[in-house]
C-alpha positions as CSV (number, residue, x, y, z in Angstrom):
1,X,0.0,0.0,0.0
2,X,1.3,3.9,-0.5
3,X,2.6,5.2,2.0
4,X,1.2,9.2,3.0
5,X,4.4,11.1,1.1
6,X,3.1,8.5,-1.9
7,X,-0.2,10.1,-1.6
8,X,1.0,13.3,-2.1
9,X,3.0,12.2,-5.2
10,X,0.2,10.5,-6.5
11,X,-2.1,13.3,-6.5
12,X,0.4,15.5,-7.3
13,X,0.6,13.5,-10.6
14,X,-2.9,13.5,-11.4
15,X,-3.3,17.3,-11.2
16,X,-5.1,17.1,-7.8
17,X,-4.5,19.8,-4.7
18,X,-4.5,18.6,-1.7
19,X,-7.3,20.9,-0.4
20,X,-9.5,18.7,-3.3
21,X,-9.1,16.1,-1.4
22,X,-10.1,17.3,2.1
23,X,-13.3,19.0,0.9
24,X,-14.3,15.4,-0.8
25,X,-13.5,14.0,2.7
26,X,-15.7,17.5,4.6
27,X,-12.9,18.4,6.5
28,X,-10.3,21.2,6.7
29,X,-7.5,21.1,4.2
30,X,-5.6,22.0,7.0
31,X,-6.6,19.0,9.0
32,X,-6.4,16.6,6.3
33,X,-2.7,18.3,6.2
34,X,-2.2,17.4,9.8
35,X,-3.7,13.7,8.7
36,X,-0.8,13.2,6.6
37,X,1.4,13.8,9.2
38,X,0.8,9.9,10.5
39,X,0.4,7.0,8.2
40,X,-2.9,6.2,7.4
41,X,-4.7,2.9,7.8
42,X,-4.9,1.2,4.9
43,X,-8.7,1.4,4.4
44,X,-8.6,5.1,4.5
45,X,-5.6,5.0,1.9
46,X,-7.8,3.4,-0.5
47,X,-10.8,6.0,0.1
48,X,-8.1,8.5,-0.6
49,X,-6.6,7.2,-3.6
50,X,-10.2,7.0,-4.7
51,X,-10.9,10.3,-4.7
52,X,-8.4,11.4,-5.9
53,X,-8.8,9.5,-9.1
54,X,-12.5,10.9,-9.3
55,X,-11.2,14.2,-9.1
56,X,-9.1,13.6,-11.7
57,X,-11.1,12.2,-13.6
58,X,-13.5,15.0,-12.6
59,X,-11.0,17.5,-14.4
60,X,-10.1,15.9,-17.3
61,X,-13.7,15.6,-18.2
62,X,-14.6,19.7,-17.7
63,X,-11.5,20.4,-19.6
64,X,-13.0,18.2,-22.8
C-alpha cells in the first residue's frame, strides 16, 4: 500500500491539490494536512486514492 508522502505524489501527478481532497472528505485542508502527518490505515488510503482519481477524472472531463 502507499505510503502518506506516496499520496502526495500521486495526487500530485494526477493534477489534484491537496485541499480537493479534504473538501471530498468535509474536512479542513488544513486538518487533512495534519492527517498526513501519521500513516494512514490502509482502508482510509484506498478512500483517498479513490478520490483522488474521481477528481481527476473530474477535471479531465470539464477540460474536454
Amino acid at each position: 500500500m502507499k505510503s502518506n508522502n506516496d499520496i502526495r505524489q500521486y495526487a500530485k501527478s494526477k493534477g489534484v491539490l491537496l485541499w480537493e481532497i479534504a473538501e471530498k472528505l468535509n474536512i479542513y485542508d488544513g486538518n487533512f494536512s495534519r492527517k498526513l502527518r501519521k500513516e494512514l490505515p490502509d482502508n482510509e488510503k484506498t478512500k483517498v486514492i479513490g478520490i483522488i482519481d474521481n477528481i481527476a477524472k473530474s477535471k479531465a472531463a470539464a477540460a474536454e
